[in-house]
PyMOL commands that place a pseudoatom at each C-alpha (Angstrom):
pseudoatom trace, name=CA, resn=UNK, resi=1, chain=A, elem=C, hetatm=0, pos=[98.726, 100.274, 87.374]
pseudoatom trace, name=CA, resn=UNK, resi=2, chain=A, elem=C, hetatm=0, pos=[95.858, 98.020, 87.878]
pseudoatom trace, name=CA, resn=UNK, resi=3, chain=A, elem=C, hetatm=0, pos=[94.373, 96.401, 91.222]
pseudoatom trace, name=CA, resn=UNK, resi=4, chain=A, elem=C, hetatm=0, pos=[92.855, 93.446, 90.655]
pseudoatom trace, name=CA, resn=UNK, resi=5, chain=A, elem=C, hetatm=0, pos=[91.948, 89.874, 92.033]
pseudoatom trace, name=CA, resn=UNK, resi=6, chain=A, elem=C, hetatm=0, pos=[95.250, 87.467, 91.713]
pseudoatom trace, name=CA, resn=UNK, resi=7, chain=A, elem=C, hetatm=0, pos=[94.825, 84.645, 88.913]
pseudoatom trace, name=CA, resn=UNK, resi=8, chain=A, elem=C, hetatm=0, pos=[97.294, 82.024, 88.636]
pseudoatom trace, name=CA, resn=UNK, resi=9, chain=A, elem=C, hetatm=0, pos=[98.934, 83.448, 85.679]
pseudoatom trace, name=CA, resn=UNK, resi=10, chain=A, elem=C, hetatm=0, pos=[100.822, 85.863, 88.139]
pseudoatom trace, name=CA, resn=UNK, resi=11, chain=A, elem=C, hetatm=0, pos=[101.980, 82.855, 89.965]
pseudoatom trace, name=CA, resn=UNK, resi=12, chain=A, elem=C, hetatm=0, pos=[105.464, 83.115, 88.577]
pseudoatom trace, name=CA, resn=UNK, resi=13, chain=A, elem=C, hetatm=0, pos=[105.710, 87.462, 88.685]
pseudoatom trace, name=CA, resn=UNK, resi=14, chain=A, elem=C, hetatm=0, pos=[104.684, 86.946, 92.583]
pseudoatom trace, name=CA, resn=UNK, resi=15, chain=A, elem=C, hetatm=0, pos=[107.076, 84.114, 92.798]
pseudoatom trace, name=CA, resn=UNK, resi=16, chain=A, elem=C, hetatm=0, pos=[109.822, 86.052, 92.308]
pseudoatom trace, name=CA, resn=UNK, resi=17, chain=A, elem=C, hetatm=0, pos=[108.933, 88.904, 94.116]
pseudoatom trace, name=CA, resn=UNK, resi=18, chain=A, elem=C, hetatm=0, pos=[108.672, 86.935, 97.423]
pseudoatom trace, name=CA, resn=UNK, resi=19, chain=A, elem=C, hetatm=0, pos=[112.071, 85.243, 96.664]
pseudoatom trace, name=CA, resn=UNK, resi=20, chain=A, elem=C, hetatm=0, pos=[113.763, 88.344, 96.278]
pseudoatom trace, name=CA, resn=UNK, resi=21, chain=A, elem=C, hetatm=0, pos=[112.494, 90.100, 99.459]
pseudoatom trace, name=CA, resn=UNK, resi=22, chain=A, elem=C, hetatm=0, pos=[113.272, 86.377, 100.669]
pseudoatom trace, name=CA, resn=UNK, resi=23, chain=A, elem=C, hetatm=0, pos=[117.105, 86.853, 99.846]
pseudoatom trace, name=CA, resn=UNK, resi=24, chain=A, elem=C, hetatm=0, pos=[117.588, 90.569, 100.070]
pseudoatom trace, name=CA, resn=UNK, resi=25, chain=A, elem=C, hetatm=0, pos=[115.375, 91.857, 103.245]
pseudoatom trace, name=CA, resn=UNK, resi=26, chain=A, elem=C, hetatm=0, pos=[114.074, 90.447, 106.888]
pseudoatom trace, name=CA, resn=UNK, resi=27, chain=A, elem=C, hetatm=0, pos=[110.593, 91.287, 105.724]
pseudoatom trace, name=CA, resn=UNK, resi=28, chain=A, elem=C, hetatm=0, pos=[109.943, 87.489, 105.617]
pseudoatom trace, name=CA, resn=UNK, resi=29, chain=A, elem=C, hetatm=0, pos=[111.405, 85.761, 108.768]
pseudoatom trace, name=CA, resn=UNK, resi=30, chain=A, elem=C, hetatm=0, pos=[112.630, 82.788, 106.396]
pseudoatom trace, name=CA, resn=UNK, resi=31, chain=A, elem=C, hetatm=0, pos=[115.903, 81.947, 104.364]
pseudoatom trace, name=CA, resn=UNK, resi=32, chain=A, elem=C, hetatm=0, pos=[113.966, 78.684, 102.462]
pseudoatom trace, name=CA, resn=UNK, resi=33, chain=A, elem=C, hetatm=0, pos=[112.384, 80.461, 98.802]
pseudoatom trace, name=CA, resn=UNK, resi=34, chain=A, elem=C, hetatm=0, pos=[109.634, 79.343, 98.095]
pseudoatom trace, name=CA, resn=UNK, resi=35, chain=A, elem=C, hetatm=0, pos=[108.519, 76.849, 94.964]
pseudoatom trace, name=CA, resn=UNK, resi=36, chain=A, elem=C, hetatm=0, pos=[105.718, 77.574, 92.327]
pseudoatom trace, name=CA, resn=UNK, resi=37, chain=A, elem=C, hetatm=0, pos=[103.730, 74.617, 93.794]
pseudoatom trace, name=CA, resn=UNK, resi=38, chain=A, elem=C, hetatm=0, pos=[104.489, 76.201, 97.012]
pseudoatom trace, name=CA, resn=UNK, resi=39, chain=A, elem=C, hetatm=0, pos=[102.544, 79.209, 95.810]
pseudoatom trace, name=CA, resn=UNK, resi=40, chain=A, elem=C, hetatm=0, pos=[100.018, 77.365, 94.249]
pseudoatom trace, name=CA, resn=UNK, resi=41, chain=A, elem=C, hetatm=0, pos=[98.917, 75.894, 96.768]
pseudoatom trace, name=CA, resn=UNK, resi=42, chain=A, elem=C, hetatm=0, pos=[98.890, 79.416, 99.286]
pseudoatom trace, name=CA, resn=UNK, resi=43, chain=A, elem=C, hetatm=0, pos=[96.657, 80.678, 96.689]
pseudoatom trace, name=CA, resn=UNK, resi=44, chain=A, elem=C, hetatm=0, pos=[94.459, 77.404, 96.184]
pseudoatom trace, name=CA, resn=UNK, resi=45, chain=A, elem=C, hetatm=0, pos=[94.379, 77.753, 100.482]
pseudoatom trace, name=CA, resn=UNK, resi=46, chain=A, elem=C, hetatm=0, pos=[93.175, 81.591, 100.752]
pseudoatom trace, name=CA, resn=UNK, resi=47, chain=A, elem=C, hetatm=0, pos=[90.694, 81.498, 98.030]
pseudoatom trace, name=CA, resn=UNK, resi=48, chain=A, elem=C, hetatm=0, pos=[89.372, 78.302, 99.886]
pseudoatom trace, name=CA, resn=UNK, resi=49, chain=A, elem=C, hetatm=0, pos=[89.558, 80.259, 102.855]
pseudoatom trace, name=CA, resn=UNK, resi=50, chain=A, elem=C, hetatm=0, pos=[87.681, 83.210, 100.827]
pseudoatom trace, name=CA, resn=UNK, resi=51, chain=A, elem=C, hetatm=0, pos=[90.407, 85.316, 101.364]
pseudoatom trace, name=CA, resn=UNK, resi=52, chain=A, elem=C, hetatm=0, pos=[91.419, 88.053, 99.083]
pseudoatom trace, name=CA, resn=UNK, resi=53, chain=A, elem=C, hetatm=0, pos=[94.323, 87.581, 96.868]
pseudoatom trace, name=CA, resn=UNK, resi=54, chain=A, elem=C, hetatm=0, pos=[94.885, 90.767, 95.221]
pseudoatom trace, name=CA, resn=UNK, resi=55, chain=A, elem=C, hetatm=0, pos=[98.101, 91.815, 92.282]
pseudoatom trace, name=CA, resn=UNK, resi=56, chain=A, elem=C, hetatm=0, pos=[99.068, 95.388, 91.405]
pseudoatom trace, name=CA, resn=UNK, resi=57, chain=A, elem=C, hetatm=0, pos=[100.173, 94.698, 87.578]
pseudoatom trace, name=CA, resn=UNK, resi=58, chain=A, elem=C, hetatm=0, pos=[101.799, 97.220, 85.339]
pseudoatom trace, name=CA, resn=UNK, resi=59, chain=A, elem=C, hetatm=0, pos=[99.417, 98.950, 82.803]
pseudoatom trace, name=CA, resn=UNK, resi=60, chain=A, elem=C, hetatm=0, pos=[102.011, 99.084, 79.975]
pseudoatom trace, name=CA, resn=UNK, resi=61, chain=A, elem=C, hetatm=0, pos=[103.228, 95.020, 80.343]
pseudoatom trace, name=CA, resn=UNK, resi=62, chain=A, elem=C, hetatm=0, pos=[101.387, 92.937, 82.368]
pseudoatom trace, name=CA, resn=UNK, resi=63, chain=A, elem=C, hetatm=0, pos=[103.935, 92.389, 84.943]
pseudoatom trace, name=CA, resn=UNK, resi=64, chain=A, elem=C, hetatm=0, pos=[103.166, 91.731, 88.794]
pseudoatom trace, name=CA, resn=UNK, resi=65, chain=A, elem=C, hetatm=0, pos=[104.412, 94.963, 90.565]
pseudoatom trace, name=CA, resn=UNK, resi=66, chain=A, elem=C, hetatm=0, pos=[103.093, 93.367, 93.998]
pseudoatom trace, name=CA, resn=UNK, resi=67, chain=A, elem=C, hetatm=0, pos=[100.675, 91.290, 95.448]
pseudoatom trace, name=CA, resn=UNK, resi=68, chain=A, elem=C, hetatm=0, pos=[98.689, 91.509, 99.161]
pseudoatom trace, name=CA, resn=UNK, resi=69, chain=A, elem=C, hetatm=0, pos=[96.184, 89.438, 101.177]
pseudoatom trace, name=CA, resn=UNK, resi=70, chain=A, elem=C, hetatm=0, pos=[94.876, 88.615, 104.397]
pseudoatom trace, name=CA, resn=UNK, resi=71, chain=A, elem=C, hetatm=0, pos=[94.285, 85.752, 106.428]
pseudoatom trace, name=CA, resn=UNK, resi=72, chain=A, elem=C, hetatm=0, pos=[93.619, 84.214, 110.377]
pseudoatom trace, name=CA, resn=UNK, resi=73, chain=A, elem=C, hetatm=0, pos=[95.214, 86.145, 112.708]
pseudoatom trace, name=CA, resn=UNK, resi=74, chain=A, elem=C, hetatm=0, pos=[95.444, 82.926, 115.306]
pseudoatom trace, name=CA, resn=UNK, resi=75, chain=A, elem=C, hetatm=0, pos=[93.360, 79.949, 114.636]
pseudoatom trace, name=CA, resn=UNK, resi=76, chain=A, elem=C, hetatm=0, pos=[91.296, 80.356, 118.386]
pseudoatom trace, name=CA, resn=UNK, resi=77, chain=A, elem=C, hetatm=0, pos=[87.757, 81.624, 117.677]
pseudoatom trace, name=CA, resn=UNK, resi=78, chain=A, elem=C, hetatm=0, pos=[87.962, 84.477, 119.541]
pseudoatom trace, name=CA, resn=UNK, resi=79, chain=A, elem=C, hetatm=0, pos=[90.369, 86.241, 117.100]
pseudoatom trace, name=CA, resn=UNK, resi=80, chain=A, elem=C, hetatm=0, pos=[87.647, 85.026, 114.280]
pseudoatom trace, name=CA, resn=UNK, resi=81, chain=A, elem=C, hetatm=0, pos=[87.208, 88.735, 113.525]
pseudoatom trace, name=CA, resn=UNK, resi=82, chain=A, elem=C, hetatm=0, pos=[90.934, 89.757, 113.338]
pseudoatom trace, name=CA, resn=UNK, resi=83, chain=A, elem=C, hetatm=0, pos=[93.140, 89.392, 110.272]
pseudoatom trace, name=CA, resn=UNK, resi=84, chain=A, elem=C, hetatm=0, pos=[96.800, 90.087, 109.551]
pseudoatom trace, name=CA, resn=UNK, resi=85, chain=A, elem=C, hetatm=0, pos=[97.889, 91.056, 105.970]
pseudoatom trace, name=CA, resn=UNK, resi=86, chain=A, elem=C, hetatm=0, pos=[100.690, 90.923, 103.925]
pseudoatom trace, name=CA, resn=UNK, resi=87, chain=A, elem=C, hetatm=0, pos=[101.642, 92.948, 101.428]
pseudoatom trace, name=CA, resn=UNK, resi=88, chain=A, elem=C, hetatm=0, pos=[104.948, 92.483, 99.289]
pseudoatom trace, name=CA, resn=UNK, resi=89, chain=A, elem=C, hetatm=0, pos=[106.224, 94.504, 96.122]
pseudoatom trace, name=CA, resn=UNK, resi=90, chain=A, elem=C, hetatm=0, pos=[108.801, 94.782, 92.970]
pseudoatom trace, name=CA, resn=UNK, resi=91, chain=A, elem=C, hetatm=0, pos=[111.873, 95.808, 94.236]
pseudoatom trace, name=CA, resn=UNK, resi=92, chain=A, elem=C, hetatm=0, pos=[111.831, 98.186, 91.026]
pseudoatom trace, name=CA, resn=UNK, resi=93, chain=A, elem=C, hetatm=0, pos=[108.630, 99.540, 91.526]
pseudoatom trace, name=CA, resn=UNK, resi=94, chain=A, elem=C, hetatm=0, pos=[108.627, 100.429, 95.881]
pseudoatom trace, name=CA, resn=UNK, resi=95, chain=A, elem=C, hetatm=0, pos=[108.130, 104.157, 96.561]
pseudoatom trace, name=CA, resn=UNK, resi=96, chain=A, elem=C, hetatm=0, pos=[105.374, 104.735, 93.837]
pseudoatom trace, name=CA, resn=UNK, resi=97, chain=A, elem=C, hetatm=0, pos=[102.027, 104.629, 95.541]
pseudoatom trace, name=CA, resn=UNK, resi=98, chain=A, elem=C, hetatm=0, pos=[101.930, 100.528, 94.578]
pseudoatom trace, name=CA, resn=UNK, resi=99, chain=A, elem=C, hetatm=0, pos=[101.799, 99.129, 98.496]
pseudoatom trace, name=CA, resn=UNK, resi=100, chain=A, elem=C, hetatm=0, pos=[98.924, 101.487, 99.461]
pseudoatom trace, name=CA, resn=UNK, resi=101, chain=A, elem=C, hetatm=0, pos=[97.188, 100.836, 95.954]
pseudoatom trace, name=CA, resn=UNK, resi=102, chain=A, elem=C, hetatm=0, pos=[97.334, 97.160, 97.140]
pseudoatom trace, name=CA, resn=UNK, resi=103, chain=A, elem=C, hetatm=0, pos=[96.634, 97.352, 101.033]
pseudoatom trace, name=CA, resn=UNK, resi=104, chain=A, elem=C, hetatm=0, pos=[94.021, 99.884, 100.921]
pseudoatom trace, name=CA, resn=UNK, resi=105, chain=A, elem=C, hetatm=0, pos=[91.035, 97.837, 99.102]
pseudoatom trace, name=CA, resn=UNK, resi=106, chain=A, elem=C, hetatm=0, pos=[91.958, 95.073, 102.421]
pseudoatom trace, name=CA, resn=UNK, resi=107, chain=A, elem=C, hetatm=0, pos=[90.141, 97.739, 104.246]
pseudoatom trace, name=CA, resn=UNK, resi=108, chain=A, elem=C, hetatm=0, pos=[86.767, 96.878, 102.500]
pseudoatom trace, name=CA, resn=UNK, resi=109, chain=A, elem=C, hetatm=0, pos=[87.041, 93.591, 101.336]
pseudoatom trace, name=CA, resn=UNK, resi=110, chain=A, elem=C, hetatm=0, pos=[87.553, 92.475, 105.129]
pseudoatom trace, name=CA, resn=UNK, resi=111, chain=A, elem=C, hetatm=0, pos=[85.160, 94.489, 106.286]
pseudoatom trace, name=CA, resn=UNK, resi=112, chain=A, elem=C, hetatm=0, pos=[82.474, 92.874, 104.257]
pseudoatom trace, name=CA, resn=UNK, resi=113, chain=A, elem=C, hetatm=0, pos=[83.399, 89.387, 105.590]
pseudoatom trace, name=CA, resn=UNK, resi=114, chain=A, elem=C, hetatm=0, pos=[82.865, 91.175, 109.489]
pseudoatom trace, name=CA, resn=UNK, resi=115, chain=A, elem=C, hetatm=0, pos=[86.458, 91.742, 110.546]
pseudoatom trace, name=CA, resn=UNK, resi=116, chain=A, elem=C, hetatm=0, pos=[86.503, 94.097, 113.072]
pseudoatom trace, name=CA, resn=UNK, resi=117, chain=A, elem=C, hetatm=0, pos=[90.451, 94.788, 113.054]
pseudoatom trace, name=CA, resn=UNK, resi=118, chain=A, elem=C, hetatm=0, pos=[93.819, 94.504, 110.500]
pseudoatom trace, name=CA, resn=UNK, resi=119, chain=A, elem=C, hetatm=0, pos=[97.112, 93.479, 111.806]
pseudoatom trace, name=CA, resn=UNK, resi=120, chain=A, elem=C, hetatm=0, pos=[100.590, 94.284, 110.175]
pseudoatom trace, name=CA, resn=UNK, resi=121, chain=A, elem=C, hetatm=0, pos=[103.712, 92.535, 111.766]
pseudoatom trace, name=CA, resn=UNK, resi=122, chain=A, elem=C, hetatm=0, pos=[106.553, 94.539, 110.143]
pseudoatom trace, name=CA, resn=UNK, resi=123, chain=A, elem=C, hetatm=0, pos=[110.330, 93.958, 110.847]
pseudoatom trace, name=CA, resn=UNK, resi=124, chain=A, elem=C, hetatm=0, pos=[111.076, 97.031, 113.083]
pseudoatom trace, name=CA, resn=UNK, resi=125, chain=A, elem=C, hetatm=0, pos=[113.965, 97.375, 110.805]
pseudoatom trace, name=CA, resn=UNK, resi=126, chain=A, elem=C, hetatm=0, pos=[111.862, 98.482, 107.854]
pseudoatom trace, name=CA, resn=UNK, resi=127, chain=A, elem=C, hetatm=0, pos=[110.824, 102.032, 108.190]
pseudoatom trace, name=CA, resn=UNK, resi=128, chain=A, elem=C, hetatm=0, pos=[109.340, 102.200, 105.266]
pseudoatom trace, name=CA, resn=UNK, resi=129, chain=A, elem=C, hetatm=0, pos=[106.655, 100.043, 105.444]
pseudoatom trace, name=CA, resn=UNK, resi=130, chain=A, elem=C, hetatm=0, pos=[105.778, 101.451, 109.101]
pseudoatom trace, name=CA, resn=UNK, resi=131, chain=A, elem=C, hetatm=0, pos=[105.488, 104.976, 107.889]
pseudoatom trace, name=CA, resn=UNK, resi=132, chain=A, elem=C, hetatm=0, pos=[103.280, 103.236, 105.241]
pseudoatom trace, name=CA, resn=UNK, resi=133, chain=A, elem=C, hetatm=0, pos=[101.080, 101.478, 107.605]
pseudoatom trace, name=CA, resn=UNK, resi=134, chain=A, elem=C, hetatm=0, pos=[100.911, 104.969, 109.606]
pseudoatom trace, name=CA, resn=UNK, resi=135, chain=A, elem=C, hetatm=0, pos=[99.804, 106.637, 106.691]
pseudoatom trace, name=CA, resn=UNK, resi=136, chain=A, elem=C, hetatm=0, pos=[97.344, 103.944, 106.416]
pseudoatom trace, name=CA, resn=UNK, resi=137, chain=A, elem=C, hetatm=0, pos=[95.491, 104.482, 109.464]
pseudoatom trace, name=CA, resn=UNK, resi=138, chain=A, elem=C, hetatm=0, pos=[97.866, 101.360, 111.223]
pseudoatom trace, name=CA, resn=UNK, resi=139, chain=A, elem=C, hetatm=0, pos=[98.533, 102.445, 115.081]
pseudoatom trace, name=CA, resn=UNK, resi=140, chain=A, elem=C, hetatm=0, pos=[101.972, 100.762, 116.614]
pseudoatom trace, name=CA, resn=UNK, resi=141, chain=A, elem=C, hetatm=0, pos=[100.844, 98.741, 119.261]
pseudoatom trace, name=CA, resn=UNK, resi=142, chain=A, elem=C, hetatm=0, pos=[103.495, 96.470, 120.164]
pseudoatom trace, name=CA, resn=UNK, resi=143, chain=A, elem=C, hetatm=0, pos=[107.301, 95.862, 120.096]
pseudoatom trace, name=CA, resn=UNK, resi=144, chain=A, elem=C, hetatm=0, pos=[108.430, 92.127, 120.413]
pseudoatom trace, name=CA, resn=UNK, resi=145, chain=A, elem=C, hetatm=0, pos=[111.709, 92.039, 121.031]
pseudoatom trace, name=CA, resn=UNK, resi=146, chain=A, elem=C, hetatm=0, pos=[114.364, 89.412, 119.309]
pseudoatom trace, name=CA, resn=UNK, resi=147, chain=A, elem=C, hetatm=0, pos=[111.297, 86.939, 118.680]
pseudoatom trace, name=CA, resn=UNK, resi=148, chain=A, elem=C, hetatm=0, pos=[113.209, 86.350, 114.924]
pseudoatom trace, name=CA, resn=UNK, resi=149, chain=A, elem=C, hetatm=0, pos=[116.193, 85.606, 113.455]
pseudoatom trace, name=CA, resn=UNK, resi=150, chain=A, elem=C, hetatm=0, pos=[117.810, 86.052, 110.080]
pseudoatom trace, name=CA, resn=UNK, resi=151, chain=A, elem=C, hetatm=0, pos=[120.534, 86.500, 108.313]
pseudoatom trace, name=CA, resn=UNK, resi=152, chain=A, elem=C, hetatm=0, pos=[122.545, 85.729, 111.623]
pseudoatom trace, name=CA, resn=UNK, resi=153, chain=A, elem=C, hetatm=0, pos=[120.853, 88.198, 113.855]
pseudoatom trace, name=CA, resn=UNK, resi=154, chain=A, elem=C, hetatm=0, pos=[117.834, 88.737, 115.963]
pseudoatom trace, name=CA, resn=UNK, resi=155, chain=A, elem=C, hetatm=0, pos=[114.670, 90.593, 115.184]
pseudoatom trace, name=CA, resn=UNK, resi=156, chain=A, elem=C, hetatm=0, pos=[112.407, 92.891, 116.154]
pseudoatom trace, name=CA, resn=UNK, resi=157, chain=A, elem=C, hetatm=0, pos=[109.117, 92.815, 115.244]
pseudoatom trace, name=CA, resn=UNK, resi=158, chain=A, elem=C, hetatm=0, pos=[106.697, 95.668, 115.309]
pseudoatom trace, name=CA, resn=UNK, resi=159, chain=A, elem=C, hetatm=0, pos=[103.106, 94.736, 115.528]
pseudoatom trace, name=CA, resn=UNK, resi=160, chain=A, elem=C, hetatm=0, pos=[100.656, 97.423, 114.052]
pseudoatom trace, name=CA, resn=UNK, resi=161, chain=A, elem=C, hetatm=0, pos=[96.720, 97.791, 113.955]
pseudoatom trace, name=CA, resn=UNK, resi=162, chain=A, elem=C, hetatm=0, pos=[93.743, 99.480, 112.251]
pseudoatom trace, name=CA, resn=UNK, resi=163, chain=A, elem=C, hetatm=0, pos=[89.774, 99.050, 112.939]
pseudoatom trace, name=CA, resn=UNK, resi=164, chain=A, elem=C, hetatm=0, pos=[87.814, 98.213, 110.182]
pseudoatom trace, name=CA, resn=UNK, resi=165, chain=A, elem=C, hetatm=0, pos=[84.767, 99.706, 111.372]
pseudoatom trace, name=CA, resn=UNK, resi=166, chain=A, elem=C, hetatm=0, pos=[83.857, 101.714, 114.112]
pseudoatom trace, name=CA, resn=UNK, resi=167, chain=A, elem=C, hetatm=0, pos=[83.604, 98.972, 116.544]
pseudoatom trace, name=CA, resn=UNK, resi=168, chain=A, elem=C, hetatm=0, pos=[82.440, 101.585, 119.585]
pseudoatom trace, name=CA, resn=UNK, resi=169, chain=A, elem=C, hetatm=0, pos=[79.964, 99.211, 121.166]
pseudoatom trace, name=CA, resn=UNK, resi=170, chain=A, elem=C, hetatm=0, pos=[81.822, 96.221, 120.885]
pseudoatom trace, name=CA, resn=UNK, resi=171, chain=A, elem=C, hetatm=0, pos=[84.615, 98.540, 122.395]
pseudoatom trace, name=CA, resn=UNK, resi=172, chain=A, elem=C, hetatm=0, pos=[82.669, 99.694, 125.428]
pseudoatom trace, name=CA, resn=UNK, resi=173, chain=A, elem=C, hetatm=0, pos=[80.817, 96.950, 126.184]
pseudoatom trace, name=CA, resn=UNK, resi=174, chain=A, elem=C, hetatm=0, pos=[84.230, 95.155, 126.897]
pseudoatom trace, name=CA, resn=UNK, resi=175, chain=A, elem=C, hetatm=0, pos=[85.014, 97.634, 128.932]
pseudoatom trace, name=CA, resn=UNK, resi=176, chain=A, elem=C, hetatm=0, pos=[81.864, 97.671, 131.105]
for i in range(1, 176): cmd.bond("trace and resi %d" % i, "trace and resi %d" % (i + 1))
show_as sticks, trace
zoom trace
């Protein structure tokens, strides 16, 4: 597996791995797939943004196992140094180390641009990614109760963070 910055050319491989969690999972609080111009343009918007775009693709064939980024937590300027990601893989290819391969160079690569915090908002129906997040460094911090709906039903979302850096004077001078 390779890690590497997302070029247009896996456009259609993370296409269809977004429709399919689309159809088959609450993981995206949306029914409506999304087009190819759709995702050009949310890639032509976070590299404007100069926000990582980053694809897991298979050493053997090329293929898109999973893609992840990052991008405004809220649009207010105080949240300028918060970001939440997103990070979405091959049905065929969960379980095998590709989520972490993709979330865990976030860590840096927000870092750098002076983000003081990553946010995760995870279906609370997906255990999987939350033990992922967890293993992560990801803290549950919040439980919003019924605030989607999919699929005919309400949803719980669970809201997760991590710091980014150590952040201890920031920290206690808030607290002062």
């Amino acid at each position: 597996m390779l890690v590497r910055t997302a070029a247009e050319a896996d456009l259609p491989g993370m296409l269809a791995i977004y429709n399919e969690i689309i159809r088959s999972s609450t993981a995206v609080y949306t029914e409506e797939e999304a087009t190819l111009d759709d995702r050009r343009a949310w890639l032509a918007n976070r590299t404007a943004q100069g926000y990582p775009v980053l694809a897991a693709t298979d050493a053997a064939d090329g293929s898109v196992l999973g893609y992840s980024t990052f991008g405004d937590f809220r649009p207010w300027p105080g949240y300028r140094r918060t970001v939440e990601h997103s990070v979405y893989v091959r049905a065929d290819a969960r379980g095998r180390g590709v989520g972490a391969a993709l979330v865990e160079p976030l860590f840096g690569l927000a870092a750098a641009l002076g983000k003081h915090v990553m946010v995760a908002g995870i279906d609370a129906a997906n255990p999987a990614s939350i033990r992922l997040h967890e293993r992560l460094g990801f803290e549950q911090v919040g439980n919003l109760r019924e605030v989607g709906t999919k699929f005919g039903r309400w949803l719980d979302l669970v809201f997760m963070q991590r710091f980014l850096d150590d952040g201890q004077a920031t920290r206690e001078s808030s607290h002062a």
